[in-house]
C-alpha positions in Angstrom: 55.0 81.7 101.9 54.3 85.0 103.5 56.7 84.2 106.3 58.8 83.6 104.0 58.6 86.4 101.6 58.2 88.8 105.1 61.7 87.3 106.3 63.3 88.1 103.1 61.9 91.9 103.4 63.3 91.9 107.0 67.0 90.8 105.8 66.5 93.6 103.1 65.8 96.5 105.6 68.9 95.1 107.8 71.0 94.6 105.5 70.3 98.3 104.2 70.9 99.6 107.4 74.2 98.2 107.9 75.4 99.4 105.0 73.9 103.0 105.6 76.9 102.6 108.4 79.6 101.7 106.7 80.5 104.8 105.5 80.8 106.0 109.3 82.6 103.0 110.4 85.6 102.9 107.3 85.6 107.0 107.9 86.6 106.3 111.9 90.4 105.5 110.5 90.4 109.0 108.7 89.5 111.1 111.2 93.3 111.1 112.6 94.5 113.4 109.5 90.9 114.6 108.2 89.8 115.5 111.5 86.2 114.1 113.1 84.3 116.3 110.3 86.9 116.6 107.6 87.8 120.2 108.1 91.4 119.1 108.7 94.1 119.3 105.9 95.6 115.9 106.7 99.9 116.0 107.3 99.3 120.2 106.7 99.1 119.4 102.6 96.1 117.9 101.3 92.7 119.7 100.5 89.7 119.8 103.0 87.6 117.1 102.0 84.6 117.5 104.0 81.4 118.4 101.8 83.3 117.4 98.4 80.7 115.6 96.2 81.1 111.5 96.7 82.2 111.2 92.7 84.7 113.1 93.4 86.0 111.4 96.3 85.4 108.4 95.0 87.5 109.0 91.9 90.5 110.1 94.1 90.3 107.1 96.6 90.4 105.2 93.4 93.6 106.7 92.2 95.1 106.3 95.5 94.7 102.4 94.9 95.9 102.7 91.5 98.8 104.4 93.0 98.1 108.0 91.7 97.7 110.8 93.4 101.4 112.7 94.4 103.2 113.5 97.5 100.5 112.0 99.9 99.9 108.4 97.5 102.0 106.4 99.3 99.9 107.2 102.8 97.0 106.8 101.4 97.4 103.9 99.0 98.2 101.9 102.2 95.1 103.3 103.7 92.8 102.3 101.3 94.3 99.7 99.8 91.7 96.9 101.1 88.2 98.9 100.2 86.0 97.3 98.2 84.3 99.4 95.7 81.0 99.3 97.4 83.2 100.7 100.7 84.7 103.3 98.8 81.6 104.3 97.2 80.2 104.1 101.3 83.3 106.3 102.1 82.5 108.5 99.7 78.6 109.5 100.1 79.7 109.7 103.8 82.3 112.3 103.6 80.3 113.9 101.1 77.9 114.5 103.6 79.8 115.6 106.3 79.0 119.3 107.6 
């Protein structure tokens, strides 16, 4: 039983530190127009996105799915058109965080 229950802790912890990654890994296909810390104004027109708060970004990577979001939805509906909402929401804390 305590094998047991000790395994189950151990997939917990792993599993928690792969996700902790995601964010990094989905954000490696936005670093062409965002730039490696999200200072870049991707195509010359969007904002900066580096340091906005994750609900934020979270909201707008949603819209770009739902096919909102103006002159740049049609780029990034394609680019995000596959995230689940736990990747999005891993996206999100992760560019939130970037300094």
């Amino acid at each position: 039983m305590k094998k047991t229950i000790g395994f189950i802790v151990f997939l917990t912890a792993v599993s928690t530190a792969f996700a902790a990654a995601d964010g990094a890994a989905l954000y490696a296909k936005c670093k062409g127009c965002h730039g490696a810390d999200g200072s870049k104004k991707a195509l010359g027109v969007s904002g900066v996105i580096k340091g906005q708060p994750a609900k934020d970004i979270e909201a707008d990577l949603k819209g770009y799915q739902a096919g909102e979001g103006g002159a740049k939805k049609a780029i990034m509906q394609s680019q995000v058109a596959k995230l689940t909402p736990e990747e999005i929401k891993a996206l999100a804390d992760y560019i939130s965080k970037l300094k």
